[in-house]
N, C-alpha and C positions, 0 to 999 in steps of 0.2 A: 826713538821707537820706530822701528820700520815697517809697514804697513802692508800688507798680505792680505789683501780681498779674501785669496780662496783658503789658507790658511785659519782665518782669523771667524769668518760668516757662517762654520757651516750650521745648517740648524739655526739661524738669524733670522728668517725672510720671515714675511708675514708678519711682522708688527708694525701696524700704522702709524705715523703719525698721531701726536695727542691733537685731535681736532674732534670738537663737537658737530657733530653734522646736522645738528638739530637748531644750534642756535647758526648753524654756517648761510651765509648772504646767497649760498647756491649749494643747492643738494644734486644736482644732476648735471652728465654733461654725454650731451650727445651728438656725437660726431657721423661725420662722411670721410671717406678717404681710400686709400690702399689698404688693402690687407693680402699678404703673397709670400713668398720663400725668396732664397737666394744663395747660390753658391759663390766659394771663394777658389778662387784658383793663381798659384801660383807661378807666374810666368820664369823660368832660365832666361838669362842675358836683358843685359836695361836698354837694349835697343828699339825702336819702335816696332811693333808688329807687323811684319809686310802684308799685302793684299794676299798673297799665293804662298806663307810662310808658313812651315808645320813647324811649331815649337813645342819642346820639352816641358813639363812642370808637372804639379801637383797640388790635389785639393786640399784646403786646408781646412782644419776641423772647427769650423764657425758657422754657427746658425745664424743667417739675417731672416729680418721680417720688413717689411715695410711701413709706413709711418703713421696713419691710424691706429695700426694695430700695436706697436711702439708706446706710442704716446697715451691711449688706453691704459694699457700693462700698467703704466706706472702710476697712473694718477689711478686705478681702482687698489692697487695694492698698498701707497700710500695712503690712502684715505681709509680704504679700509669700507667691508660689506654694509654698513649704513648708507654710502655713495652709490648712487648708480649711474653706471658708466652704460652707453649701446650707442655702439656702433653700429654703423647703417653700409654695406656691402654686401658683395659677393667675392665667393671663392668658387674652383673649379670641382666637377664631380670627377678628383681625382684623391691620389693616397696625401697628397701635401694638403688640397684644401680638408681635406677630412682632420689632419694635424693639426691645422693651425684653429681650427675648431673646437677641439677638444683643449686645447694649451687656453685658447680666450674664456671658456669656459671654466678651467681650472682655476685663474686667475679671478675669475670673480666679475668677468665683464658677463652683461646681458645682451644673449646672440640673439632674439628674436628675430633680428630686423638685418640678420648675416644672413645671406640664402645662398644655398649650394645650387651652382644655375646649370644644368643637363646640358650635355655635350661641349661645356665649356670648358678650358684649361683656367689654374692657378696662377693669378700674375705669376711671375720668375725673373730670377734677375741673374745671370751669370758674371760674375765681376772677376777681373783680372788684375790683379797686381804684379810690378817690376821688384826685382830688390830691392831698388831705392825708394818702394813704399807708394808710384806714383803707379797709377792707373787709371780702367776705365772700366763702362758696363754694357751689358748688352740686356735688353728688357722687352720681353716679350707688349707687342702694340695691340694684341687679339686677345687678352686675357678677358675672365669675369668684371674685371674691375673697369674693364673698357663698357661693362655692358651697363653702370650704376646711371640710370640717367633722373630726369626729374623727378618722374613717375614715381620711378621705386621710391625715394625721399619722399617724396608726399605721403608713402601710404605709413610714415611713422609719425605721420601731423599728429597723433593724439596722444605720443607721448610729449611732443612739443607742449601742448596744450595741458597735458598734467602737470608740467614742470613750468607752468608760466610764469616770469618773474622769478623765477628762483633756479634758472640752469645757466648751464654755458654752452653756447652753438658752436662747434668747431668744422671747418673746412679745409681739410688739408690735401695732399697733391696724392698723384696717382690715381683719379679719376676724372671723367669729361668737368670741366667747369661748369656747363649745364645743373650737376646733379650738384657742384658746389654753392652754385647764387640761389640755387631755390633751399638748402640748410640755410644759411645764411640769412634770407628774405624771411624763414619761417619763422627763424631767431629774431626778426624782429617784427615779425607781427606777434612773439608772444613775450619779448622783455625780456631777453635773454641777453644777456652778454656773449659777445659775435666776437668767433676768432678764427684768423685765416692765416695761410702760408700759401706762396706758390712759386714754382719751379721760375727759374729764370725767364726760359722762352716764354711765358706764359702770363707773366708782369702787363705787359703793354695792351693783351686782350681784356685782362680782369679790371684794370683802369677803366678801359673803354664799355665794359658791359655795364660799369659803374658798382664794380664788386663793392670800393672800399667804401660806397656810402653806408654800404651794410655790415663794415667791419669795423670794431672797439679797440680789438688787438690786432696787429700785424707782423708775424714773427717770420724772421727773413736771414738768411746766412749771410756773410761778406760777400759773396759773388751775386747773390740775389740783388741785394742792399743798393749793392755797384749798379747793376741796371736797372734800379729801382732810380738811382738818382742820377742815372746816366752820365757817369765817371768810369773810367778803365780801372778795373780792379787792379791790376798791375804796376797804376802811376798813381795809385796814392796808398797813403796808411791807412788799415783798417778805422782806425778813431776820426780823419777824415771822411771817407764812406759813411761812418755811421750819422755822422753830424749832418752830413748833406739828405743821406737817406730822410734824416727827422726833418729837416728841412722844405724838402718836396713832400711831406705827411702830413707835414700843417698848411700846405697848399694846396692839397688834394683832400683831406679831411682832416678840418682845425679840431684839434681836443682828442683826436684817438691817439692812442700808446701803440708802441714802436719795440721789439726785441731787435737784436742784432748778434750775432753768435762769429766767433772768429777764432777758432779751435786755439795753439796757442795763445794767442793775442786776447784772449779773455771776451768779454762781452758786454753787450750795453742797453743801458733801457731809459725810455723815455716816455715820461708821464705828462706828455703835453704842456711837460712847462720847464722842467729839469730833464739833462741827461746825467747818466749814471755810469761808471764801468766799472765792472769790477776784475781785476786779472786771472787767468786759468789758475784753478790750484793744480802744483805740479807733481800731480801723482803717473805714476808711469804708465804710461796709455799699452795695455795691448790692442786695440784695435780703437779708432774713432769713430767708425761706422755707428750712425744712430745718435751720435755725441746731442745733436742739435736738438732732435726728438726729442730726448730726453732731457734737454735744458728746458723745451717748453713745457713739458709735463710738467716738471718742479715747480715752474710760475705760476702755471693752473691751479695745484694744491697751495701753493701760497694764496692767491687771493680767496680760494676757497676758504681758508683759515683765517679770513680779513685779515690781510699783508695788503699793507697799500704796495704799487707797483716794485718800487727799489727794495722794497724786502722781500717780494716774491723773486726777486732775481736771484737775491742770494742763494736762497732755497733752489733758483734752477741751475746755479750755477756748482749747487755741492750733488746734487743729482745727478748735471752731468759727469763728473769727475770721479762719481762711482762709476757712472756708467761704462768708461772708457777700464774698467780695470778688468774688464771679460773681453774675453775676443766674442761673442756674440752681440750681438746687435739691439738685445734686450738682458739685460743684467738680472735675473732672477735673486738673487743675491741680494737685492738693495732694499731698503726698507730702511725702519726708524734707527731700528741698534745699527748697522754698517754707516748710513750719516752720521751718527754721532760718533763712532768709533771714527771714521775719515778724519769729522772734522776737529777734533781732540790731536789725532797724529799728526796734521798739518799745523795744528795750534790756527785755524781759520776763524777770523775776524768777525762773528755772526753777533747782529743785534739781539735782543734780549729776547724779542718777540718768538724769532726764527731757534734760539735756542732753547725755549719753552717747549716748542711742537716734539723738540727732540731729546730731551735730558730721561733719561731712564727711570 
């Protein structure tokens, strides 16, 4: 049976997940992060880009978004309007941040605490790809999401404090770290379960501000991983990286869990005592843009759905694998019926648990 995302979904989305949210160990999850747009452009000739070069190309018709806003999307649509999702940013007082507004709001996230900030632009990201698929970005450093500092986060302490013991604090990249350790710090002054990611450069500060005492989850790509456990991503195998990664995690903080994502090469998780991998399902990716996001989304709603850790993976790892079958950056398309349709087509290996949230 061969598998057709846009074919097979339309009219699909919007069914959650079978998860009671009432008896769920967390009803809320409240994040910090990016929220922004992004174009695609496609670069003529696989040669590097010169300093003074006008090159040929054209845009390609793919929506990105950034990674809060990402990560969000999928965990309120999975779960489904019993869950509240609020995210904590800013967007520009422009036509994109007005968009991305309206789409979070569609989607069933709670914008209170998204502020459209005066005379600000909308992060942006202009991304170039070669034919051979390989490229780079350009990202605006003066955006809204440059402006998200402590302050603002604080002044959403009283949904922390509604959700005490019963949320999940999320910190993800694309704003100052500032605004990231004090989510984080709040998450644990109220018993929340504390989840972070952070860009490569930006590893070695968050150690030192002592981010990861404040963090449960640590979810990290293979090039993250690599300088997380300072290894040359180039000179070893992904499943080495990930091993060392968990390694230096239980010497920097013993008992916190560990993602590890490595587009083909599948992905791994560790629960402070086991590690786990599970391999990419091999659905034909149009774009992997976002792949990672949405791996950790699917983890989120698994433990929401009490999945101890390796079963939440599963779940982010069939999430992901929808997600790469859009060329946009958020798969609107996914939901409970497109995972079960995927993982039926793949004939994919799901415990009993993870095939309960999903059977029709």
């Amino acid at each position: 049976m061969l598998y057709d995302s846009h074919s097979q979904l339309q009219g699909t989305h919007r069914h959650p997940l079978h998860v009671d949210i009432a008896q769920a160990p967390y009803r809320a999850l409240i994040g910090v992060g990016g929220i922004g747009a992004g174009s695609f452009f496609a670069l003529k000739g696989n040669h590097t880009l010169g300093r003074e070069e006008s090159r040929l190309g054209h845009f390609l018709p793919r929506r990105d978004y950034c990674k809060l806003h990402i990560i969000c999307h999928y965990v309120q649509t999975l779960l489904g309007p019993s869950f509240a999702t609020i995210p904590i940013g800013k967007v520009g007082e422009d036509e994109i941040g007005v968009r991305l507004l309206h789409e979070m709001r569609e989607a069933g996230l709670d914008t209170r605490y998204v502020q459209i900030a005066p005379g600000l632009q909308t992060l942006f990201s202009f991304c170039f790809i070669y034919p051979d698929g390989s490229g780079g970005n350009l990202t605006t450093d003066d955006s809204a999401c440059a402006h998200v500092d402590a302050a603002y986060v604080r002044m959403a302490e009283t949904e922390f404090a509604r959700f005490a013991g019963r949320g999940i604090a999320l910190a993800a990249p694309e704003v100052p770290l500032a605004a990231r350790q004090t989510l984080l710090e709040l998450g644990t002054r109220h018993r929340m379960l504390r989840v972070a990611s952070f860009a490569t450069g930006e590893l070695a500060e968050a150690i030192q501000l002592g981010m990861l005492h404040h963090t449960d989850l640590l979810a990290l790509n293979q090039s993250e991983a690599a300088a997380f456990a300072h290894r040359a991503a180039e000179e070893h195998t992904p499943a080495v990286i990930a091993h060392a990664a968990a390694e230096r995690l239980m010497q920097l903080r013993p008992g916190a869990w560990l993602t590890v994502t490595a587009g083909a090469h599948g992905s791994w998780s560790w629960d402070g005592h086991t590690m786990v991998h599970r391999p990419a399902i091999p659905v034909t990716a149009v774009s992997t843009a976002g792949a990672g996001d949405a791996f950790l989304a699917g983890v989120l709603v698994g433990l929401v759905a009490r999945l101890p850790l390796h079963q939440a993976h599963e779940l982010g790892a069939l999430v992901a694998a929808h997600a790469v079958t859009s060329p946009h950056t958020i798969n609107k398309e996914t939901d409970r019926v497109a995972l079960w349709q995927l993982a039926e087509a793949f004939r994919v290996p799901l415990s009993e648990a993870v095939r309960h949230l999903l059977t029709p």
